[in-house]
C-alpha positions, 0 to 999 in steps of 0.5 A: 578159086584162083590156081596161083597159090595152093589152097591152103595157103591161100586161105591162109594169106587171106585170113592174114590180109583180113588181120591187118585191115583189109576186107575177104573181097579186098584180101582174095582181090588183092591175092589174085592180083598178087600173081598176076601181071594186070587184070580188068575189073570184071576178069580179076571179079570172076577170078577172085569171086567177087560180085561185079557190082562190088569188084569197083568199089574193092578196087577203088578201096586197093587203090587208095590203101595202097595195094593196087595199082591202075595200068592204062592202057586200051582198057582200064587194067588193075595190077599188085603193089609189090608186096613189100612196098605196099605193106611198109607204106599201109602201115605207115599211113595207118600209124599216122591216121592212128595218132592223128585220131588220138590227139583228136581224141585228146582234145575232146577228153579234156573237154569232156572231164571238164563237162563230166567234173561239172556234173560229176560235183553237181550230182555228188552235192549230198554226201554219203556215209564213207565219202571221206574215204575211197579205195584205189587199186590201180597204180594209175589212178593212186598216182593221181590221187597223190599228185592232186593232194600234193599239188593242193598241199600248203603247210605239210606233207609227212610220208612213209615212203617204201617200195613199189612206188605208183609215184616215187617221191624222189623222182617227181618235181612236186616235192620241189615244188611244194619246198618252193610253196613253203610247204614243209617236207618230211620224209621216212625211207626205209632203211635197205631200199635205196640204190645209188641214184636214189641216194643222190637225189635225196642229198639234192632233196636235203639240199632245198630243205626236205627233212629226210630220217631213215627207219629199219622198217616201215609198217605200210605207206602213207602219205599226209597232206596238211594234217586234213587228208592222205593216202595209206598204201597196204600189201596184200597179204594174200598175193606173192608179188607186191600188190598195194591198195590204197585208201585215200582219205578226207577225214580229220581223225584218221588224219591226226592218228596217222600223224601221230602215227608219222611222229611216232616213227619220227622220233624213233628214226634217225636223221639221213647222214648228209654224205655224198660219197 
C-alpha cells in the first residue's frame, strides 16, 4: 500500500476515481502517481500493486484519459496530470463522446420505429375486443397521442381544456395549424386557471378564429378529433397531488356521447370577453 496518503483516504479517493470511470488499477495507479514526481512502469506496478503485465496497459489507458502524463528521459517515466487539469478536461471529453454517441443513437431510432411500426401493423392486422381504447399514464406518451390525433384532425377539434396540462392547447403551434387546415376549433376553459400570459395568448387564438367559452367548472378533460376519436383525462381520485389517466379512444359511440357531452357545456358556457387589458 502506497505511504503518500492514509489509509482511509486513500480508500477513499480510489472508490471516487472508480465512480467516475476509472478501473481499481487505473485509480490506485493514478493515486500513486498523485504523490510523486515520475515513476517507471514496473516501480509505479509494485507500488501501486498492479500485476506487471497490466501496469502497460493502466498506463496507456491514463494516458489517453488524460491522467498521466510520459516523461522521456533515459528511461520512459510516467507522472500525474494535475488534478485540476486533468478532471475538467475528462469530463469534457466524456460529455462530448456522450452526445456524440446519443445523436448516433438517434438516428438509429428513427430507423428503427420505421422498421418497428412496420411490424408493430403487421403483427396487429386482427383486432382485439377493446383496440379502440388504450389507457396512457404517462404525461409523455399522452402528449403524443394528442399531438398525432391533431395533427390527423381535418373537420373539428372540441376540447375541455383544464390543468395539468401534458400538452397545453395554448402553447402549441398545432391549434394554429390546424385553424390554418380549415379545421374548426372550439374550446372550454375553466373559469379561475388562466394567468396573464394565458389570457394573452387566447386573445391571438381568438384572433385566427378559435372559438373559445368559459365555464365555472369542468368535469374531466377531454379532447374530440373529428366526431371519430379523442382522448379523456380522469384525476385520481385516490392520490393528493393532481395524477391524470388518460383514455384514448377510436370509437364512434363514445365519440358522439362525448360530444354531446361537449355541446352540453357549450351551450350552457359563455363565450370569452374579447378584452386585451
Amino acid at each position: 500500500m502506497p505511504n503518500d496518503l492514509p489509509e482511509v483516504e486513500f480508500q477513499r479517493f480510489w472508490k471516487r476515481l472508480q465512480q467516475i470511470g476509472l478501473n481499481a488499477y487505473e485509480a490506485r495507479s493514478y493515486l500513486v502517481l498523485v504523490g510523486h514526481p515520475k515513476f517507471k512502469a514496473l516501480e509505479l506496478a509494485a507500488r501501486a500493486h498492479v500485476p506487471r503485465q497490466k501496469i502497460y496497459e493502466v498506463l496507456d489507458s491514463l494516458v489517453e484519459k488524460g491522467f498521466a502524463q510520459v516523461v522521456r528521459e533515459k528511461t520512459k517515466l510516467f507522472s500525474a496530470v494535475e488534478p485540476s487539469l486533468a478532471l475538467p478536461a475528462y469530463f469534457s471529453r466524456r460529455s462530448q463522446q456522450l452526445q456524440a454517441e446519443l445523436m448516433e443513437q438517434s438516428r438509429f431510432s428513427s430507423d428503427l420505429i420505421g422498421d418497428l411500426n412496420s411490424a408493430y401493423s403487421e403483427g396487429q392486422g386482427g383486432r382485439g375486443t377493446l383496440d379502440f381504447l388504450r389507457i396512457v399514464t404517462e404525461p409523455l406518451q399522452t402528449a403524443a397521442e394528442y399531438r398525432r390525433m391533431m395533427t390527423d384532425a381535418k373537420t373539428e377539434y372540441l376540447e375541455f381544456s383544464r390543468p395539468p396540462y401534458a400538452v397545453d392547447p395554448l402553447q402549441d403551434d398545432l391549434v394554429r395549424q390546424a385553424r390554418q387546415r380549415g379545421v374548426r376549433c372550439r374550446l372550454i376553459i375553466e373559469l379561475g386557471t388562466l394567468d396573464a400570459e394565458h389570457r394573452r395568448r387566447l386573445m391571438e387564438f381568438i384572433d385566427i378564429g378559435v372559438e373559445v367559452h368559459q365555464a365555472p367548472s369542468l368535469p374531466l378533460k377531454l379532447a374530440l378529433f373529428d366526431r371519430k376519436n379523442g382522448m379523456i383525462a380522469l384525476l385520481d381520485p385516490v392520490i393528493t397531488r393532481p395524477v391524470w389517466t388518460a383514455v384514448v379512444f377510436d370509437h364512434g359511440g363514445l365519440s358522439e356521447a362525448m360530444n354531446g357531452l361537449f355541446e352540453d357545456y357549450w351551450r350552457r358556457s359563455h363565450p370569452m370577453a374579447v378584452s386585451r387589458g
